[in-house]
Each structure stands twice: as structure tokens, then as C-alpha cells.
C-alpha positions as CSV (number, residue, x, y, z in Angstrom):
1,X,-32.2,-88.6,-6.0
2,X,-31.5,-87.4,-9.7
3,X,-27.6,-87.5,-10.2
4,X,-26.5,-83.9,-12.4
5,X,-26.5,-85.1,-16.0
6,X,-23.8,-85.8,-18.1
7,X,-24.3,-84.9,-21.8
8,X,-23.5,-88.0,-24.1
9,X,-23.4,-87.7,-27.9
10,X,-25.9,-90.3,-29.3
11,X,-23.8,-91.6,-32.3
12,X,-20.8,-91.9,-29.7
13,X,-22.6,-94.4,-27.5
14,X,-21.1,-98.3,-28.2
15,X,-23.6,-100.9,-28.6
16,X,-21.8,-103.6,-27.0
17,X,-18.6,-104.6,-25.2
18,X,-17.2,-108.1,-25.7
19,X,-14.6,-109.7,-24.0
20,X,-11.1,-109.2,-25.7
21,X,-7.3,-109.8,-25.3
22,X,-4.7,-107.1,-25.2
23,X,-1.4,-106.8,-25.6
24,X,-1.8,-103.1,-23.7
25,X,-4.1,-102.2,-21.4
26,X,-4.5,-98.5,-21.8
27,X,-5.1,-96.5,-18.4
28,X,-6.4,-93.2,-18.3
29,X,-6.0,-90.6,-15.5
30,X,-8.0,-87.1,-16.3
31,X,-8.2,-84.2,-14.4
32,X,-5.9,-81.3,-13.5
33,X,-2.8,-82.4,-11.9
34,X,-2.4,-81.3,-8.5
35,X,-1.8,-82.7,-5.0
36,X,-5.5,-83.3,-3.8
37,X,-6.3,-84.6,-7.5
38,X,-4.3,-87.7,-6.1
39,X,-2.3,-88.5,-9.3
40,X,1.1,-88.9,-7.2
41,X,-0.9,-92.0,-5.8
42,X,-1.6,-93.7,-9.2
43,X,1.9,-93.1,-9.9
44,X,2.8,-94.5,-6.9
45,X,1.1,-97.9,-7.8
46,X,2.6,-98.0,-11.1
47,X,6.0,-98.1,-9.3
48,X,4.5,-101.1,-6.9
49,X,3.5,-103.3,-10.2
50,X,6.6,-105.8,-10.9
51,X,8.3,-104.6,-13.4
52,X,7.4,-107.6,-15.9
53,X,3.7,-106.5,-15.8
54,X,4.5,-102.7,-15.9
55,X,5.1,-103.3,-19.6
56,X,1.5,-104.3,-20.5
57,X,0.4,-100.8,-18.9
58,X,0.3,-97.3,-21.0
59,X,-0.7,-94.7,-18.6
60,X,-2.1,-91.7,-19.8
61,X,-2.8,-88.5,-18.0
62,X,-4.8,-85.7,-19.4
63,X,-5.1,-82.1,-17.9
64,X,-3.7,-78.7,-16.8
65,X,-0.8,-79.1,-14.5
66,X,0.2,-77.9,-11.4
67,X,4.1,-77.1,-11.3
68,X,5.0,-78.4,-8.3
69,X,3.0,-81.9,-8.5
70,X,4.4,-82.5,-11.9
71,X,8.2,-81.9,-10.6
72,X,7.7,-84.6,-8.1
73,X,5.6,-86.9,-10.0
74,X,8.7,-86.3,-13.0
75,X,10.9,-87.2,-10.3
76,X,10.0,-90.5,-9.6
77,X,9.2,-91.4,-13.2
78,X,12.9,-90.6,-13.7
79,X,14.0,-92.6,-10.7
80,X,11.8,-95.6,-11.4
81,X,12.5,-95.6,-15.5
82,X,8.8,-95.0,-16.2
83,X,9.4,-93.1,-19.1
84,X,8.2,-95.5,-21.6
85,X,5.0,-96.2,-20.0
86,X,3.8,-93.0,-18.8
87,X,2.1,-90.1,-21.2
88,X,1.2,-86.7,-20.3
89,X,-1.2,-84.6,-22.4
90,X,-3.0,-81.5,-22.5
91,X,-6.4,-80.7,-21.6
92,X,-9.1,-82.1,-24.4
93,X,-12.2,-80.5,-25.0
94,X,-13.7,-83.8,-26.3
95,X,-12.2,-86.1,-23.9
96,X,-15.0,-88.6,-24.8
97,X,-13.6,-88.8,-27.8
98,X,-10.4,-90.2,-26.3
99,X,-11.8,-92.7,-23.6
100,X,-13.6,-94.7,-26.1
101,X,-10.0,-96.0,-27.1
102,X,-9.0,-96.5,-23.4
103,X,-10.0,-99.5,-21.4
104,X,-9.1,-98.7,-17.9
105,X,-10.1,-95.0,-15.7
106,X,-8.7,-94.1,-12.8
107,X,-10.1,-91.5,-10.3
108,X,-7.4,-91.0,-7.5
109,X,-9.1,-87.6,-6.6
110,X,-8.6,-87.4,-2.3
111,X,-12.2,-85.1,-2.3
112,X,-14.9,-85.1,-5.0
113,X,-18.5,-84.3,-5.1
114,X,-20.5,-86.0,-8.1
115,X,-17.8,-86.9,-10.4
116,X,-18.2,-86.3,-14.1
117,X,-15.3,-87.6,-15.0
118,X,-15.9,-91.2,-13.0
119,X,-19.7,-90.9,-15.2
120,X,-18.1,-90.1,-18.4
121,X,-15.3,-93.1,-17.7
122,X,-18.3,-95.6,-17.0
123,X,-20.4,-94.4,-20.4
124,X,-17.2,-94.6,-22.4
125,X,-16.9,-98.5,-21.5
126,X,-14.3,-98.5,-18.9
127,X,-13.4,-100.2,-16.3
128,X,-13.3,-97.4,-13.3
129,X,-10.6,-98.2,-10.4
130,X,-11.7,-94.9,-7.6
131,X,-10.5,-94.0,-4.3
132,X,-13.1,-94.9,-2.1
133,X,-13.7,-91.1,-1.2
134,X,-16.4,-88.5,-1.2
135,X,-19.6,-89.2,-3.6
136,X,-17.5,-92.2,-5.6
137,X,-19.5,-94.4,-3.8
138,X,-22.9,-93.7,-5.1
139,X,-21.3,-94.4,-8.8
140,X,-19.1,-96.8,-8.0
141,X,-20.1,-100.2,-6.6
142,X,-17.0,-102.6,-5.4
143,X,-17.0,-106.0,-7.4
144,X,-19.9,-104.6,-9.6
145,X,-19.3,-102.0,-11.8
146,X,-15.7,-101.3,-11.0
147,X,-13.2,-101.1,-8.3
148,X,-12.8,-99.2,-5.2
149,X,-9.6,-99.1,-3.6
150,X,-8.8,-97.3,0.3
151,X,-8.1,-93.7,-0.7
152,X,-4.4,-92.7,-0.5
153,X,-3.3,-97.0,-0.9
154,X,-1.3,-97.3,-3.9
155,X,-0.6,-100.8,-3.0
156,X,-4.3,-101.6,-3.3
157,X,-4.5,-99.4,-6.3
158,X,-2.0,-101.7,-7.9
159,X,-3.1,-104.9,-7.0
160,X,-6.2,-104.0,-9.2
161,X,-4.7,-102.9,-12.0
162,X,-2.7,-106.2,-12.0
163,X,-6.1,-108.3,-11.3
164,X,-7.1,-106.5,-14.5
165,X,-4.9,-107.8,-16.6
166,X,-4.5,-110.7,-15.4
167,X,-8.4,-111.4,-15.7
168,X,-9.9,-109.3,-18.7
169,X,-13.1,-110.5,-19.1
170,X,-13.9,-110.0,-15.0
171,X,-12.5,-106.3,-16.0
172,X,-15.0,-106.0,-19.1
173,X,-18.0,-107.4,-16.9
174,X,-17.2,-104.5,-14.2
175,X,-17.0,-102.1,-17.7
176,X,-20.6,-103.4,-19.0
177,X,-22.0,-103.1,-16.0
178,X,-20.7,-99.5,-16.0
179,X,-21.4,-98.4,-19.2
180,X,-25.1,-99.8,-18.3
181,X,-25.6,-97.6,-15.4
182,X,-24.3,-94.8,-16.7
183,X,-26.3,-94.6,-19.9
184,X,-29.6,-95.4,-17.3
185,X,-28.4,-92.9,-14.4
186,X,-26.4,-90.3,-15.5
187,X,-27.1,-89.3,-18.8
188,X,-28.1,-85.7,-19.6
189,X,-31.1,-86.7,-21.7
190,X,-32.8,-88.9,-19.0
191,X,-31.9,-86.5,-15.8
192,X,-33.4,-83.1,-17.8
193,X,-36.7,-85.5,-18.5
194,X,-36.9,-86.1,-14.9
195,X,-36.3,-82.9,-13.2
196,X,-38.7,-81.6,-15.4
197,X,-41.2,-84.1,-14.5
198,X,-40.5,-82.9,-10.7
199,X,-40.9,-79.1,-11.5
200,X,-44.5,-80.0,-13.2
201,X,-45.1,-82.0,-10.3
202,X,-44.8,-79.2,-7.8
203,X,-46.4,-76.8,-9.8
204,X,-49.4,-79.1,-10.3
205,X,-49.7,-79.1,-6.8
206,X,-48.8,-75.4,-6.0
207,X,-52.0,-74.4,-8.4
208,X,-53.8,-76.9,-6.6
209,X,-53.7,-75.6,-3.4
């Protein structure tokens, strides 16, 4: 099968990542914000991380929003005090250009096809923590090259954000091997050489016949 492409800017690509030590983990949530986008869930498992490991977190959200999902999902940032933790912002153009400086990528999504955004999380270096839903599973392998947690189970989707901090360089091997495959699988480069290597194929043997 050749995955759809995802279009990767060569002087953006990292070389190498090493193992490092934080004093932040940065977590990164994009997509528009609505119910089936399953970002009440992530917020959900910030809420179930103990509040003396909550402050090694910065969450970060990026996308259009949905009125109604963002008055719940305020409401229990206010309830819980996750003010200081939690960022919203708009919808980037070049949101490559902001996960290179993120180190975690959740997908929460309750439904999704191919996912781009899961691809570009993996080519950017992240570690990618995914509801086990829908086409995740043919990007995502458990224990591999990220994290796959029971869809809707914030409780699992906390426990791994805590198992990433509290073991980095397991979370940077799951990254490496991410950043790997994506830069083998899914980049736009590769998958437009090999579809066109299909259609020659078929028309070498249409004209045959």
C-alpha cells in the first residue's frame, strides 16, 4: 500500500535526535477543536496526572474552535486550575514549523482516516501518544514508535504522558523510531516516486496487451 504523502521541507528535516533532560516537556494537540476531535479527553488526562507532575507539562492546542467544546473544556480548566499549563492558539499555516520545538503529539481524534497530522508529529521528532482508533494503527506501532492508548481512556492517556517523563530517553527512542518511519513511509517525495512507478507499470502493460 502507498500511504498519501506528506510534503516535508528538506532543510526542515533534523539529522538526529539525542537523548536530553527537560525541565518541560512540551505537548502538542493540533486539530480543530470539537467533540469527535477528542480534545476533552486529553484534557481529561491532564486533570488525572498528580498535581506535582502536572507542572513539568505545557500543553498546547492549535486550531479553529468549536464554541461549545471550548466552553466545556474552559470549564474544567477553570475548575481544576489548569490555567498555567494549558495554551490555546490559532490555526498555523506552517505548523511544522512549530512541532520541531515540541517533544510530545497527541492525536485524541475518536474517527480518522490517514492522519497527517500523526505523520507530520512523527517527521517533526515527536513522540506520538494516539487513541487507538481508525487508520492510527498502521502509523502507529505500540512500544515502537509511540504510544497507543484505548480510545476515549484518559486514565491510560495519562499514565503515558507520566511514563514519558519519567523515562525520556524510552520517549526519544519511540520519537527516533518515528521520525525514521516517517521520513521512509510517508513523505511526499518518496510516495509521488512510487505511484508514478505504478502508473508506468500499468501502462507498460496496457500497451502490451
Amino acid at each position: 500500500a502507498i500511504h498519501d504523502g506528506v510534503e516535508l521541507l528538506s532543510n526542515e528535516k533534523k539529522e538526529h535526535i539525542s537523548p536530553f533532560l527537560k525541565k518541560v516537556l512540551n505537548v502538542v494537540c493540533v486539530g480543530l477543536i470539537c467533540e469527535m476531535k477528542g480534545q476533552e479527553i486529553l484534557i481529561d488526562a491532564i486533570i488525572r496526572i498528580p498535581e506535582e507532575k502536572r507542572s513539568f507539562f505545557k500543553f498546547h492546542f492549535y486550531g479553529e474552535k468549536d464554541s461549545k467544546t471550548m466552553n466545556r473544556i474552559r470549564d474544567k480548566i477553570t475548575k481544576n486550575k489548569l490555567d498555567d499549563i494549558i495554551l490555546f492558539h490559532d490555526f498555523n499555516s506552517n505548523i511544522f514549523s512549530v512541532l520541531v520545538d515540541m517533544d510530545i503529539g497527541v492525536q485524541p481524534s475518536h474517527s480518522e482516516g490517514f492522519s497527517r497530522v500523526t505523520a507530520e508529529y512523527m517527521a517533526a521528532g515527536l513522540c506520538v501518544i494516539a487513541a487507538e482508533e481508525g487508520a492510527i494503527c498502521e502509523l502507529i506501532q505500540n512500544g515502537k514508535n509511540g504510544l497507543l492508548y484505548e480510545d476515549y481512556n484518559a486514565q491510560e492517556l495519562a499514565n503515558h504522558l507520566i511514563y514519558c517523563l519519567e523515562n525520556i530517553k524510552k520517549m526519544t527512542y519511540y520519537a527516533q523510531n518515528a521520525y525514521n518511519d516517517a521520513w521512509k513511509k510517508y513523505n511526499f517525495e518518496n510516495n509521488y516516486k512510487k505511484i508514478l512507478h505504478v502508473y508506468r507499470k500499468i501502462l507498460n502493460i496496457q500497451s502490451k496487451e
